[in-house]
N, C-alpha and C positions, 0 to 999 in steps of 0.2 A: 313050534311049541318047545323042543327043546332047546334051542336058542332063545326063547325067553328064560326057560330055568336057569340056562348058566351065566344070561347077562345078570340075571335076580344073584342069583350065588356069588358073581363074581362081584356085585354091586355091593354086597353086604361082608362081605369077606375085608375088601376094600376099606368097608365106613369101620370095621371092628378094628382094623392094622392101623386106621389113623387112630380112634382112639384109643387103643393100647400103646400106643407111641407118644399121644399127649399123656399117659399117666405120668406121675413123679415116681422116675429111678434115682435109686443112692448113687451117691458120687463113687468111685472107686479107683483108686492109684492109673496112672496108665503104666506101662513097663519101663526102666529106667534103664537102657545098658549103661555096666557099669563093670569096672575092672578091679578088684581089691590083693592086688598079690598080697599083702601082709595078714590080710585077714581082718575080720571084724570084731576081734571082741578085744576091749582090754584090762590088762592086767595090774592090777595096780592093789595100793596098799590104802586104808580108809583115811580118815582126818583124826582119828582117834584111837586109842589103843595096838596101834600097826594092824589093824586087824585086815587082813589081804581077802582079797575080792576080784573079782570080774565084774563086767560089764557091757555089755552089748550094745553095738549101735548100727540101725539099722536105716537103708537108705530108701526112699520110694519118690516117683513125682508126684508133686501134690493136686491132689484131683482140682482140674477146672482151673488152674494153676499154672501159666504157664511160663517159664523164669523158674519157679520155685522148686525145691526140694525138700522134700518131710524126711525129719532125722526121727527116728525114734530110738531114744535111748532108755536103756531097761538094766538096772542094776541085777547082778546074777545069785547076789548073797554073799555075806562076807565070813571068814572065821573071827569067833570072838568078835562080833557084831554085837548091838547095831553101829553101823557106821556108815557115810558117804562121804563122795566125791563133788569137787566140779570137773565136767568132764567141759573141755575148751572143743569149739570144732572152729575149725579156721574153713578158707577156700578163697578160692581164686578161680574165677571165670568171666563172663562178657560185663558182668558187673562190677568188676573189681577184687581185689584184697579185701576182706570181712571175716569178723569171725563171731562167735557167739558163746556165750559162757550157758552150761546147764547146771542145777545141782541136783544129783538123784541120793536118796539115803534108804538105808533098809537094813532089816537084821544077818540072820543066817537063809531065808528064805528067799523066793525070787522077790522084787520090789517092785510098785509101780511104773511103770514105764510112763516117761515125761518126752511129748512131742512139740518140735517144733517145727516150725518153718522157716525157710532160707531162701534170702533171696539172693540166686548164684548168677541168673543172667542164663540167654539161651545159648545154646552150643557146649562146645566141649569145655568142662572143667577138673578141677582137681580140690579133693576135697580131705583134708585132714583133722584126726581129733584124740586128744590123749587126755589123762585122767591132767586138774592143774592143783600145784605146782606137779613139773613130771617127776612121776615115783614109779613107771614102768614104761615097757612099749607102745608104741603109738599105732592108729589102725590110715590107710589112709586109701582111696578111692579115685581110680579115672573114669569120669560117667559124663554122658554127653546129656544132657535136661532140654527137654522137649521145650 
């Protein structure tokens, strides 16, 4: 008898783990190592008024994705804003030299954050990005992409 209960329990335990398993989960980054000695954010001056600003750029792999790298670039606020940038990001990896132009703009406040995706190729790459034309330092990244 109790060997039917727990073939019963384990039978239904079973049928619940497959269908919580077919439900639809969110996609989510997987972990990207990645090495930035310069740091991530850059510094730079707007398109207009000299109004100087940060901006942030941020790396993840891109879920389900794989080659690819999601930049997310997020302007910090500018003084005497509103102002933006294009921030350029270059790279080089198993796909080649490429690079990609972004433009983020925003006042004194944080700005929306404008994402993209890169196609860098799997293995080890190097990846670089500074405000364009350069008007400050540059941030730059060694990450191997899934």
């Amino acid at each position: 008898m109790n060997i039917r209960r727990l073939g019963a329990g384990l039978a239904a335990s079973l049928g619940i783990g497959v269908l919580g398993g077919a439900t639809a989960v969110p996609a989510h980054a997987d972990p990207l190592p990645q090495f930035a000695p310069i740091g991530t954010t850059l510094y730079t001056f707007g398109d207009a008024n000299f109004c100087a600003g940060a901006i942030s750029v941020d790396l993840e792999a891109a879920p389900k994705r794989p080659g690819f790298v999601r930049a997310r670039v997020t302007p910090q606020g500018y003084l005497s804003g509103p102002c933006g940038n294009h921030v350029m990001i270059g790279w080089v990896g198993s796909a080649g030299f490429r690079h990609q132009d972004v433009y983020v703009r925003t006042g004194a406040q944080r700005g929306k954050t404008v994402t993209v995706d890169l196609w860098v190729g799997m293995g080890p790459a190097k990846i670089m990005s500074s405000s364009w034309p350069i008007q400050g330092p540059f941030a730059e990244w060694y990450l191997y992409v899934p």
